[in-house]
N, C-alpha and C positions, 0 to 999 in steps of 0.2 A: 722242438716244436715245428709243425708246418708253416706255420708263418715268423716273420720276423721284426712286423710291428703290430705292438695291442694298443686300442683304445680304453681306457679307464675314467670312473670317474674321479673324483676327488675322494678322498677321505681321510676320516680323523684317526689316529692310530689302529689301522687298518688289520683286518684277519690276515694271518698266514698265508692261507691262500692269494692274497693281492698283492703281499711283497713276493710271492712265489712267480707273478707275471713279472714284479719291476725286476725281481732277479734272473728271469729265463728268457726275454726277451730283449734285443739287441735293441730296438727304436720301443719307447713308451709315451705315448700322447694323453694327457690327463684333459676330460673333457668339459669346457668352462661356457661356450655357450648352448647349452642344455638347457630348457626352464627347472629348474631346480625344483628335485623330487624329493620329499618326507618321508622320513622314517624307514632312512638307510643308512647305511654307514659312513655317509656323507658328513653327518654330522654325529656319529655316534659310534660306541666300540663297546665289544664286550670283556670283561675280565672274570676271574675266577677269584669272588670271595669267599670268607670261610660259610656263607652261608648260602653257596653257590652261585653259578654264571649270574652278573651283573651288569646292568647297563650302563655308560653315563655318555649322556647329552649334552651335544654344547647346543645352548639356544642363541637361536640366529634371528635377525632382521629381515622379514622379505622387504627390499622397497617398494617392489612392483606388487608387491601381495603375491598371489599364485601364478602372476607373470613373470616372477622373476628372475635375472639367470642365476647358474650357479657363480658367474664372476663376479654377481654385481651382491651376492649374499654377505649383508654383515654378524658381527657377532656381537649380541645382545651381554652388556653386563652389569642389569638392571639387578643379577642377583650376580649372589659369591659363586659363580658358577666353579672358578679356579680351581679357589679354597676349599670346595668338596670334591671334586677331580682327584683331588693331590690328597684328602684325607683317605677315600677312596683306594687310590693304588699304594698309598704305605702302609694303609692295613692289609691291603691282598697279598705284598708283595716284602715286607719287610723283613719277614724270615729265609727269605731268597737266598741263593749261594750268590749272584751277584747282583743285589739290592744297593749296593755302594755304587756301584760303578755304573746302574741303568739312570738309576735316581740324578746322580747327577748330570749326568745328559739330558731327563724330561724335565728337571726342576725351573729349569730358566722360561718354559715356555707356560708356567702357571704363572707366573709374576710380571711377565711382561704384556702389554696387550696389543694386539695382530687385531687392524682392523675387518678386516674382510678375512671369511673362512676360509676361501682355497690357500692366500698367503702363510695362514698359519697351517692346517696340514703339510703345505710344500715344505715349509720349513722343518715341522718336527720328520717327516718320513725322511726328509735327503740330512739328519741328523744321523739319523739311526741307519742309514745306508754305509754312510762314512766309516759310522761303529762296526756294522760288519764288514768292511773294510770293500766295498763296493763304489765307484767311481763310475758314476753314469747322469748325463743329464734328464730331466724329463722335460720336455716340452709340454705346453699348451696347445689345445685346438686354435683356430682362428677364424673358423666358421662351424655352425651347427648343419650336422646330414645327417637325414633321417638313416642311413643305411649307408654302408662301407662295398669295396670293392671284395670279393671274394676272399684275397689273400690277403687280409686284414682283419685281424683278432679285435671283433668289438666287442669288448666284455665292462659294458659300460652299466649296463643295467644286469648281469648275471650272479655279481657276487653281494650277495643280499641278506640283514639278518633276516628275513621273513620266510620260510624255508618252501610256501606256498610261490615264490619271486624267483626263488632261485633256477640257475641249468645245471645240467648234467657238467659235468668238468672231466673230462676225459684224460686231461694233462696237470690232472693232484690229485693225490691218492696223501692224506694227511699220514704225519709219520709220529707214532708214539715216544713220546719222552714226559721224563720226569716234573710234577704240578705240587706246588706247596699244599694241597689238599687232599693228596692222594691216599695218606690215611683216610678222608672222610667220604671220597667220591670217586668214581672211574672216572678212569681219562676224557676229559673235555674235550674235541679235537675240535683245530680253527679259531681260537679265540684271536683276542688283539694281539700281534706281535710281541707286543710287549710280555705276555705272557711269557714265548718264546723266552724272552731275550735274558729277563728276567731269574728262568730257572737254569738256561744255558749258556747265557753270555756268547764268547765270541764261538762256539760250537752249534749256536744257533744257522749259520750258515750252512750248514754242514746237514742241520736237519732240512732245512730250506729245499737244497739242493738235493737232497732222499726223496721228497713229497711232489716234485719235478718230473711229470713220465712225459716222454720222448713219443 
């Protein structure tokens, strides 16, 4: 890539394409004071059920209302948010080749409760790092700028489920592999990681690293 740090925002078990930054880029800064934007993958991911691409939402607290930042966002657990999370991805993913081994990596992050939203993505992403055997810090912002120096990848607002939101991405080109629903559906390309991880386990890297143009 031409640069060699991205800015990013936060997210909840993130698309392919955004572990494809935290994996191809040397410096990654995840962006915390931003006023915190709706109905992105901030707080949401998509999977592949039997009844096709699905959403699940973690709802959040603004304190400030529509001022609020992203560091300062709680997570609401007025409902069994978890508890359908987790029903959720054992039915998408229970027939998986490595359904044993993702499960209990994300199991511990339904049962315990992470006040603030960015803490709990930090946690589950630098989980599933580890998994793919990847060793890298991420940083925080420590101020919000409207705009970055040239040789700085701000792809803070680019990677978007709304496909009206999204940019062009010059450096992913998504790479085909195997979806527990591919009897019923063509290939989904870009779901949550987890998808990935799910049908490929630790080979998942490998596709990561295919969908990576130079």
């Amino acid at each position: 890539m031409s640069y060699s740090l991205v800015i990013l925002s936060t997210a909840y078990l993130p698309p392919i394409q955004y572990f494809a930054k935290l994996v191809g880029y040397q410096n990654v800064y995840t962006e915390v004071f931003e006023t915190y934007s709706k109905q992105s993958f901030r707080n949401r991911c998509e999977i592949l059920s039997c009844n096709g691409p699905l959403s699940l939402i973690v709802p959040v607290i603004k304190t400030n209302g529509n001022k609020t930042l992203t560091k300062d966002i709680r997570i609401d657990y007025s409902t069994n948010w978890q508890k359908n999370h987790w029903k959720a991805i054992e039915s998408a993913y229970r027939n998986s080749a490595y359904y044993d081994f993702v499960s209990d990596l994300l199991l511990p992050f339904y049962s315990q409760k992470e006040t603030f939203l960015i803490d709990f993505n930090s946690k589950i992403n630098n989980e599933l790092l580890l998994f793919l055997g990847i060793s890298k810090k991420i940083n925080e912002t420590d101020q919000f700028l409207k705009q970055y120096a040239a040789d700085i990848a701000d792809l803070r607002a680019a990677i978007h489920p709304k496909t009206q939101f999204q940019t062009d991405d010059a450096h992913f080109s998504p790479v085909k592999y195997y979806q527990v629903f591919s009897d019923r559906y063509e290939f989904v390309p870009n779901l949550s990681i987890i998808d990935l991880l799910f049908n490929e386990g630790l080979n998942s890297i490998s596709v990561i690293e295919s969908s990576i143009k130079k």
